[in-house]
N, C-alpha and C positions, 0 to 999 in steps of 0.2 A: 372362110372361118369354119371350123367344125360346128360339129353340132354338138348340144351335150350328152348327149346318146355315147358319142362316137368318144368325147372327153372320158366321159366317167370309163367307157371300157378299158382306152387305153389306162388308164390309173391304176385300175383294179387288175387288167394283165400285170402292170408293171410292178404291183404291188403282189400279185400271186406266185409271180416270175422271182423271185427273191431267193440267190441264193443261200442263204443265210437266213435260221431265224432266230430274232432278236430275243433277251431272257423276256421283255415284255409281252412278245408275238406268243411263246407259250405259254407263259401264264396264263396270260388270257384265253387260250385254247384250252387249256386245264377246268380253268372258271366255267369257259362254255359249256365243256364236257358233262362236268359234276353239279351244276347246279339245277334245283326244279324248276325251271321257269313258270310251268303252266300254273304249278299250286300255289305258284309264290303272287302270280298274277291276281290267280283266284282267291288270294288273301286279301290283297289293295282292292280291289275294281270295285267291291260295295261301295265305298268312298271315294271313290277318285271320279271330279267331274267327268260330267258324259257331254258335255256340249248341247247346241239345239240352243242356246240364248244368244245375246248380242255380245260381240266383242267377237277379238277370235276364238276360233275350237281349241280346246286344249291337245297341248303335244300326246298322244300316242300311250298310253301305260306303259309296256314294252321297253320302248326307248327312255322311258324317265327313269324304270325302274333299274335298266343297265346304265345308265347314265351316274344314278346313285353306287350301285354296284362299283363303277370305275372309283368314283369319288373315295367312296369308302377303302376299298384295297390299293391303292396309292396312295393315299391319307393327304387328299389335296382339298384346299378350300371351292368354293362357289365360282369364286370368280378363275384359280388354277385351274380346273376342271374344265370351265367354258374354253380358256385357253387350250388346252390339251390337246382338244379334239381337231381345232385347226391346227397344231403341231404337230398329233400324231396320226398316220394313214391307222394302225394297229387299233389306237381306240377306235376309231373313227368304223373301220369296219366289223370292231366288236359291238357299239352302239346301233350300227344300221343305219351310216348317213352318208349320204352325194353332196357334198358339197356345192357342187356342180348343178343338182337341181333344187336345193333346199339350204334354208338357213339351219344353224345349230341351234338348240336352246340352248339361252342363254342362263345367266347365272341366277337373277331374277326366277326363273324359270324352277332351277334347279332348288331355291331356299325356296320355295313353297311346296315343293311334293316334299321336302325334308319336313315339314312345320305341318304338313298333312301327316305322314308318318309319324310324328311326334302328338299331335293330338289326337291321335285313334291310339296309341301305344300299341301301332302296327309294326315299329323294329321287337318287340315280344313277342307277336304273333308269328313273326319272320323266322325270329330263333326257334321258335319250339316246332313250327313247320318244316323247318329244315330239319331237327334235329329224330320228328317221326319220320319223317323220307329215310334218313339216313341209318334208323331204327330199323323199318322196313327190310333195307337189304342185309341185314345181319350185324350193323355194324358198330351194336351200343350191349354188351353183355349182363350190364346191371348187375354183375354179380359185386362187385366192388367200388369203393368211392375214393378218389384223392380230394383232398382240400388244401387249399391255399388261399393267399392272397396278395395282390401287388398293389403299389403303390404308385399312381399316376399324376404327376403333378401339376398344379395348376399356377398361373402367372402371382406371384405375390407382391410387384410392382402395384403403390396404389398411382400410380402416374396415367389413370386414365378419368374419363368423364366423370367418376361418382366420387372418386377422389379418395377409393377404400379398397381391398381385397372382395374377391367374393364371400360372403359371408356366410357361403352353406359350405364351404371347404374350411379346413381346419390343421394346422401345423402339427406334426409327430415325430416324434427321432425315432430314427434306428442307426443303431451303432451310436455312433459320435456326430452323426451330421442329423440336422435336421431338415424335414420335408414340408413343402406347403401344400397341400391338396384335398386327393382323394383315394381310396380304397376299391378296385373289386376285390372280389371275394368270389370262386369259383369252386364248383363241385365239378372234377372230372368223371367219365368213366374210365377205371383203372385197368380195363384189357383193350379200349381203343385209342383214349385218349380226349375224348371228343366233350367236350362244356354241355355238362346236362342242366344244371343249373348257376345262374350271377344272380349279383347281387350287388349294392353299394353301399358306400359310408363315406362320413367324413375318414380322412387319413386319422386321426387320433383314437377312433375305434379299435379299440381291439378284435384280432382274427378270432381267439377263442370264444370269445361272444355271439359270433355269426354262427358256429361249425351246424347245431342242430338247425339252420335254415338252408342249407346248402345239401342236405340228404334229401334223393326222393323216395325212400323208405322201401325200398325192394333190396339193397341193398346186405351183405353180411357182413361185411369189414370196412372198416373207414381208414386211411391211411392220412398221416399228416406228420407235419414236419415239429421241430422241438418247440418253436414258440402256442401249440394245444397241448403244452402239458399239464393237465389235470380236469382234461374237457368230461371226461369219464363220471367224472365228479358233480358235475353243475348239475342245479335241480332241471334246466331244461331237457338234457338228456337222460333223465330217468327212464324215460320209457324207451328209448329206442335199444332195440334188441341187438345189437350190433358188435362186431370186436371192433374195439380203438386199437390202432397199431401205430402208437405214437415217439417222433425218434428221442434217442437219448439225448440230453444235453452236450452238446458239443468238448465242453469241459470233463463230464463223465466219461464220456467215449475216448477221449485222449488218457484219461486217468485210469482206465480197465488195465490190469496186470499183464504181463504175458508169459500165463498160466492156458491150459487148454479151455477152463473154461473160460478168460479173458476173451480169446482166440477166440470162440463158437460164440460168444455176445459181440464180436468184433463183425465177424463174416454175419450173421444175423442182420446189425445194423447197414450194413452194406447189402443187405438183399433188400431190406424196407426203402434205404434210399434208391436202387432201383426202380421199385414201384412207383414212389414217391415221382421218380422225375417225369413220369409223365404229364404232371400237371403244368413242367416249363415248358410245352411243345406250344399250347393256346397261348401261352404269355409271351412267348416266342414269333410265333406270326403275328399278334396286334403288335407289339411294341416294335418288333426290326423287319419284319416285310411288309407290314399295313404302315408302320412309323406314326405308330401311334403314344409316346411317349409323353404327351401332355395336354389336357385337356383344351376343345376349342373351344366351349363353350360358356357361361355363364351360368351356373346353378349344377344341384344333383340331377334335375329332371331329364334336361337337354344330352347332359354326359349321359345317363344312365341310359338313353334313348340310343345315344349312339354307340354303346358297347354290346349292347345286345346285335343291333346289328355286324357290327365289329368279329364278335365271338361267334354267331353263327356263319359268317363266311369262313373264319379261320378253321371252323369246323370241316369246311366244306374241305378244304385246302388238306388237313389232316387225313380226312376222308381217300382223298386223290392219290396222298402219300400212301397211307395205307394200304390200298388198293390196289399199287404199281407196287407194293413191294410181295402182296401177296401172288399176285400176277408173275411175278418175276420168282418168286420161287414155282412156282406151279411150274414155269416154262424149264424150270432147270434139273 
């Protein structure tokens, strides 16, 4: 019989040997690329046991903290996650684990560094740490803000144990359908892209009520879509010195004449919705690469815990875009 020496090599040739790599195999290469480990590290470890008592030592920071990472950008539960790693060589070797000579942590495992990050409000800490890294290498302009906001649903079955909905979430229409949940509410930067600041609410909230919490006040123009119209106005943003560059009502914009000057408020509003979209890029990675489209958890706390983490990877993800595209002009 081999040994495990000799096991885990062969895996790891067979697995390096590959010719083909998988859309997950790059991702994950991408994630490895672009993320700060060391600072991110140096955020958690004040908190995170150190072992020296009775029971076992606790799993590795490192390992817990890519462990989470997985979780979060595959948008899998506790107990998925534990599964994954024995299904996938790919996480398995973006994690750091042998199977061969070591067990996985398990899911137990993994909901107590979640519940650890949750009661230090270290996925905030996580966000704005990435988001000075990322500040660092050039990649956050501040001259401009987009605002928006999405709507994330949450289960409105009361067919479980308490026999009710959650009751920090709250039902809102738009259009003609209506929604059970919750709200972020995000501030981009409008020449990277990148979630400078989130926020939450019940869904029934309104966007325009959030807008002056979502500037972090370096900014000169605010961009946002037709449903801030009249944010200009509210006594909260009196003081911010700012241009609001808020689109027409959708009905108006169809109603503009086609006259030159119809034409020039026409092409106009088509350059603000430009700007504007870059706020779908973040709402783009959580909801259809992360699959994050409806809350897992139970309350504002726990969600809100988790989209901060959420937005700061998808940051990262933007980041990597941005970065192979500027890369790829420079090359050309």
């Amino acid at each position: 019989m081999s040994s495990p020496a000799l096991q885990t090599s062969f895996s790891e040739l067979e697995y390096s040997a590959k010719k083909k790599q998988t859309r997950r195999d790059r991702f994950l290469s991408q994630i490895e690329a672009i993320t700060p480990w060391g600072l991110l590290e140096d955020t958690i470890a004040p908190f995170y046991p150190k072992g020296g008592g009775p029971g076992r030592p606790p799993v590795g920071l490192a390992r817990m903290l890519r462990m989470y990472v997985c979780q979060q950008c595959f948008g899998l539960s506790d107990e998925a996650t534990e599964d994954a790693i024995f299904d996938s060589q790919a996480i398995r070797h973006f994690i750091g684990i042998d199977l061969n000579r070591e067990s996985a942590p398990d899911a137990t495992t993994l909901l107590r560094f979640r519940r650890l990050l949750e009661t230090h409000d270290l996925t905030r800490t996580i966000f704005h740490t990435i988001n000075q890294h990322l500040a660092a290498k050039g990649l956050s302009m501040r001259e401009g803000t987009v605002i928006d906001a999405t709507l994330i649903a949450a289960p409105s079955s009361t067919k479980n144990a308490q026999g009710k909905r959650d009751p920090e979430m709250h039902q809102a229409k738009k259009g003609n359908q209506w929604h059970f949940g919750m709200k972020a509410h995000i501030g981009v930067d409008a020449a990277s892209g990148l979630t400078h600041t989130l926020l939450t609410t019940p869904a029934h909230v309104h966007d325009v009520t959030q807008a002056h919490a979502l500037l972090h006040g370096e900014e000169q123009t605010v961009h946002a879509d037709a449903g801030y119209q009249g944010v200009e106005k509210r006594e909260e943003n009196q003081d911010k010195s700012v241009t609001w560059r808020v689109a027409m009502r959708p009905g108006k914009r169809r109603a503009l004449p086609d006259t030159p000057l119809g034409r020039v408020l026409d092409r106009l509003e088509h350059t603000k919705a430009q700007i504007r979209a870059k706020v779908e890029h973040p709402f783009h990675v959580v909801k259809n690469l992360f699959r994050h489209r409806k809350t897992r958890y139970q309350g504002l706390a726990k969600n809100t815990a988790q989209l901060f983490a959420l937005f700061a990877f998808a940051n990262l993800v933007i980041a990597r875009w941005r970065m192979a595209k500027l890369g790829g002009r420079g090359a050309s």
